[in-house]
LOBA-654924 format. One record per residue (C-alpha): z, x, y; residue number from 1; residue in one letter. Coordinates in nm, 3 decimals, decimal comma. Layout:
% LOBA-654924
Z / X / Y / NUM / A
...
//
This chain:
% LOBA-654924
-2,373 / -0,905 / -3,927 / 1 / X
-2,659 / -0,752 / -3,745 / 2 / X
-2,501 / -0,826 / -3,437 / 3 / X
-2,207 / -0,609 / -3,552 / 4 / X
-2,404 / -0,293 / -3,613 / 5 / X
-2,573 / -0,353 / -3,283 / 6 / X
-2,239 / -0,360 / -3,121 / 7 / X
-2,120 / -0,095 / -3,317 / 8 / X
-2,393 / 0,215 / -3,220 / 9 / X
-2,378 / 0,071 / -2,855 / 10 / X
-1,962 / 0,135 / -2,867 / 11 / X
-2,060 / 0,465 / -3,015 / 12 / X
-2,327 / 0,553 / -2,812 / 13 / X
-2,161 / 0,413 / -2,494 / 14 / X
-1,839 / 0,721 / -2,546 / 15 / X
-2,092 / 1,004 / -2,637 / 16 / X
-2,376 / 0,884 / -2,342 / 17 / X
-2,483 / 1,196 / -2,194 / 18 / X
-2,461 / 1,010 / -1,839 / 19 / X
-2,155 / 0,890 / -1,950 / 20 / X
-1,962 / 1,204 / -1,979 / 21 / X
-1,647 / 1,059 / -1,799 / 22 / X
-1,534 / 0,955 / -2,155 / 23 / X
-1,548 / 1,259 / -2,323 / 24 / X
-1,377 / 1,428 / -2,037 / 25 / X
-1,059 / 1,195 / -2,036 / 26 / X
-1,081 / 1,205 / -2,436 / 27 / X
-1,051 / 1,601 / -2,354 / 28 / X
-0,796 / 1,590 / -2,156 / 29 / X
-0,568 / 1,350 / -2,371 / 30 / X
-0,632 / 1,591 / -2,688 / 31 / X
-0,608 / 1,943 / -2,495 / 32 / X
-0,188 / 1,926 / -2,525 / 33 / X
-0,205 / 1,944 / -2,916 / 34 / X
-0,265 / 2,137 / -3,202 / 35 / X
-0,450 / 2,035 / -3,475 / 36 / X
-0,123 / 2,008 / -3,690 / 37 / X
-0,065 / 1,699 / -3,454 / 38 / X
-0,327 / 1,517 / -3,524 / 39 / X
-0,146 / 1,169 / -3,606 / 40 / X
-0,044 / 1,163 / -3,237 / 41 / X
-0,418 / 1,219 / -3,108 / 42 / X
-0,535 / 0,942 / -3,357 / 43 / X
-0,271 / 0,674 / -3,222 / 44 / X
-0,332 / 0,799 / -2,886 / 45 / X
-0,715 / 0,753 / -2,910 / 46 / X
-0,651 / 0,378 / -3,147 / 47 / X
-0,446 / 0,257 / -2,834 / 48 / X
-0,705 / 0,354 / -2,594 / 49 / X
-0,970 / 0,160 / -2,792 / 50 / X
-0,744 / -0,137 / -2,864 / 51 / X
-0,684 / -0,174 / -2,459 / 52 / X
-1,026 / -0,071 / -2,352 / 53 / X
-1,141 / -0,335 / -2,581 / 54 / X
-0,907 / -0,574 / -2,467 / 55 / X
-1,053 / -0,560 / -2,059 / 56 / X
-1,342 / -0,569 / -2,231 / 57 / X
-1,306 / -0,880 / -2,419 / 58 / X
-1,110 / -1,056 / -2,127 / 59 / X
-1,489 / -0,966 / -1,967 / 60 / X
-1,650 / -1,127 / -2,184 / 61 / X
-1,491 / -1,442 / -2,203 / 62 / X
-1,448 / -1,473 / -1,797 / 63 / X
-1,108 / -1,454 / -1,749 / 64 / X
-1,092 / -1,119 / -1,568 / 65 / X
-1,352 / -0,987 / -1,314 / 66 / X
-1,299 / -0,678 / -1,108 / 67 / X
-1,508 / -0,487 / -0,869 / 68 / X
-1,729 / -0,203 / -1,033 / 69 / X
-1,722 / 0,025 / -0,725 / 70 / X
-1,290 / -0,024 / -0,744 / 71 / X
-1,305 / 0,114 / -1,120 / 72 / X
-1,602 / 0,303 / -1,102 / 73 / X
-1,328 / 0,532 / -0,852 / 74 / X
-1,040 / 0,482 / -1,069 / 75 / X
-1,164 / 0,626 / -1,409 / 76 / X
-1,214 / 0,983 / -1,284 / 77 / X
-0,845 / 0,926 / -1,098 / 78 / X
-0,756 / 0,872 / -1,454 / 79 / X
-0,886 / 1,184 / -1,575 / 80 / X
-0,769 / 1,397 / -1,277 / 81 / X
-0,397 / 1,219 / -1,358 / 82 / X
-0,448 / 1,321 / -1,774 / 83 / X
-0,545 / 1,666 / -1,624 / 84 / X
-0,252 / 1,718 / -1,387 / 85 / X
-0,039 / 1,587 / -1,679 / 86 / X
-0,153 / 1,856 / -1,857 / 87 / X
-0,114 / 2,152 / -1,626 / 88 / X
0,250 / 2,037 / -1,529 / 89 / X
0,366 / 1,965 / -1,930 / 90 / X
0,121 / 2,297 / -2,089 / 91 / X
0,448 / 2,556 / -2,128 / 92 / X
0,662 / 2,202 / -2,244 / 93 / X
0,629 / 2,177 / -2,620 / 94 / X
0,439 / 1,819 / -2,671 / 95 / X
0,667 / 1,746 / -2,955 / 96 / X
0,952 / 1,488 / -2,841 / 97 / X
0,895 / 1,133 / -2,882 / 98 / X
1,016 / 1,024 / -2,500 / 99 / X
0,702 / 1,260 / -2,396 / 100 / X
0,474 / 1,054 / -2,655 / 101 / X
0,561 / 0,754 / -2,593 / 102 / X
0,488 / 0,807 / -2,189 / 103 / X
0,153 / 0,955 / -2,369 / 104 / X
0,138 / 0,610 / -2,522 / 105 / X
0,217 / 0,403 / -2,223 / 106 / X
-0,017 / 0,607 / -2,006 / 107 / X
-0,279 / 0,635 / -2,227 / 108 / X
-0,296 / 0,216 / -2,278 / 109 / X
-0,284 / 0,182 / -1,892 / 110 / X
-0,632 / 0,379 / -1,881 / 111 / X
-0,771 / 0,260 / -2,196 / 112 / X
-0,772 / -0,100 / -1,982 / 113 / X
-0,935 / 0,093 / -1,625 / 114 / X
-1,169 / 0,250 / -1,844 / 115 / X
-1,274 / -0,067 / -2,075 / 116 / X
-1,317 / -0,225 / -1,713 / 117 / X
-1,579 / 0,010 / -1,634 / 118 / X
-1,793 / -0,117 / -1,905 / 119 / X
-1,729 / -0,515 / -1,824 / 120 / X
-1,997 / -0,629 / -1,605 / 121 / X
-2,246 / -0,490 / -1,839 / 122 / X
-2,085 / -0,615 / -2,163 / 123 / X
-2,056 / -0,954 / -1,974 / 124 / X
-2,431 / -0,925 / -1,920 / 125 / X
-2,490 / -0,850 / -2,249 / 126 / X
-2,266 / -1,113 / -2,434 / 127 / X
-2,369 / -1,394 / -2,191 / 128 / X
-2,675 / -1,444 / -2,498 / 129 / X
-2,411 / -1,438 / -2,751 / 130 / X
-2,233 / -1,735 / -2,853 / 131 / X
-1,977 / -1,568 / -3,121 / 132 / X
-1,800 / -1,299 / -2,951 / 133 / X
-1,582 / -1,195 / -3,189 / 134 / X
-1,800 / -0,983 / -3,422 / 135 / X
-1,996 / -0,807 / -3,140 / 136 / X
-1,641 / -0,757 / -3,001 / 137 / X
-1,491 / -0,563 / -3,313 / 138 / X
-1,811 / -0,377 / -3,352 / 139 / X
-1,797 / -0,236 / -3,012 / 140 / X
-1,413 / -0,113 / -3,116 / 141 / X
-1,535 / 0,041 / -3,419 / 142 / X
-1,810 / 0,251 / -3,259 / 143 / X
-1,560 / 0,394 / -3,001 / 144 / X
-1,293 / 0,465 / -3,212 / 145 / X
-1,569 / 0,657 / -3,443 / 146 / X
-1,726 / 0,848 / -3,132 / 147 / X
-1,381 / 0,903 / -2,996 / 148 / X
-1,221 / 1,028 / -3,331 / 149 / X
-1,552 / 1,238 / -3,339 / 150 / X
-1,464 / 1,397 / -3,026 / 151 / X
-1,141 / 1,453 / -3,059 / 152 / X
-1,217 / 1,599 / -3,405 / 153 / X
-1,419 / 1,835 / -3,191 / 154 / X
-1,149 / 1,920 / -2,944 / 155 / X
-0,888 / 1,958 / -3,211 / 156 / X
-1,152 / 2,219 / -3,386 / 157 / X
-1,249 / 2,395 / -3,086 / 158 / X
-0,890 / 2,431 / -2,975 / 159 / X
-0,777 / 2,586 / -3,311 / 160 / X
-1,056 / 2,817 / -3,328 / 161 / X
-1,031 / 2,949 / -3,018 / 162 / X
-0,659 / 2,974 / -3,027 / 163 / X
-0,626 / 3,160 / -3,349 / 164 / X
-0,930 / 3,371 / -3,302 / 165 / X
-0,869 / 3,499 / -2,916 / 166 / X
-0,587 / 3,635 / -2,755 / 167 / X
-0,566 / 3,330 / -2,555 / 168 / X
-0,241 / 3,154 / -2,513 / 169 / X
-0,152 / 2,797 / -2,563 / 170 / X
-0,022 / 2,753 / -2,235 / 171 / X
-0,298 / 2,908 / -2,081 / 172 / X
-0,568 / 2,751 / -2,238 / 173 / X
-0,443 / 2,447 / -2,208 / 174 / X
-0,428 / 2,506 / -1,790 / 175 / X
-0,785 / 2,658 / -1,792 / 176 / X
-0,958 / 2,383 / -1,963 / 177 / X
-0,732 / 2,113 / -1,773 / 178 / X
-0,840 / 2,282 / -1,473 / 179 / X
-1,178 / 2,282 / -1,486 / 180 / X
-1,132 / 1,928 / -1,630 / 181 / X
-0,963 / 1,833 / -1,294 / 182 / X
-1,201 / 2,006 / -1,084 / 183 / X
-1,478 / 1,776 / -1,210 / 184 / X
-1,291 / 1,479 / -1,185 / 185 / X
-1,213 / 1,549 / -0,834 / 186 / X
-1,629 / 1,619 / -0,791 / 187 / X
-1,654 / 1,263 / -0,911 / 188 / X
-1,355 / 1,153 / -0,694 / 189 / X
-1,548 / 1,269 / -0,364 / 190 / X
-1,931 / 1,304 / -0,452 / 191 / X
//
């Protein structure tokens, strides 16, 4: 059981990681389309992206995939300048049909598999000691899907407050933020 609390604060502390911030800035991206009455659709969006981040993770762990870190280490900001430009191109289309969330979905489990490769070599490294991997495994999930429903929680908040209380309009906010979101992926991209 220890071993699942261990796993669990390094899933949580692996999405909130100051260093890190590439997580938080997809998680932004993904939530910046909806409104806080929405937030079913955020929660399944951000479930998926655990349950397939922790899938390349576990294939990690138990050797069956292996990937180049430099190869994904380019990809995850592509896949927050792609959530971005999503965002900018669908921010005056209202987010409410299900044929636009379940391309949401689709997309959204696609990166949740770059992004859990990201982590892999390290997890390897770190469950190479371990000789049951299925505790440490489900531990990890439940740490990011806390940090990542804290986040979004966050978003969700910060996007209702600022939305009722300025003069700021949905569509616009929704390309400012996605902007400057895209901006810094693209200073990942290239730098």
């Amino acid at each position: 059981m220890n071993d699942f609390w261990f796993y669990t604060e390094l899933g949580f502390s692996h999405v909130l990681d100051p260093n890190g911030y590439d997580h938080v800035l997809f998680l932004t991206a993904l939530a910046l389309p909806f409104s806080f009455g929405q937030w079913k659709k955020v929660f399944w969006l951000a479930t998926l992206f655990t349950l397939t981040h922790c899938l390349s993770l576990a294939l990690a762990a138990y050797g069956i995939v292996r990937v180049d870190s430099e190869l994904v280490e380019l990809l995850i900001p592509i896949t927050i300048l792609i959530t971005a430009l999503l965002n900018l191109y669908t921010a005056d289309k209202v987010q409410a049909s299900q044929k636009a969330f379940r391309i949401d979905l689709v997309v959204t489990g696609f990166f949740g598999l770059i992004h859990g490769l990201g982590f892999s070599n390290y997890f390897r490294m770190l469950m190479a000691e371990e000789e049951e991997k299925t505790a440490p495994l489900l531990g990890f999930a439940a740490g990011i899907e806390g940090a990542q429903l804290s986040v979004l929680l966050a978003v969700l908040t910060l996007s209702y407050v600022l939305l009722q209380w300025t003069p700021l309009s949905r569509k616009y906010y929704v390309w400012g933020f996605s902007l400057i979101i895209a901006l810094i992926a693209l200073g990942l991209i290239f730098l």
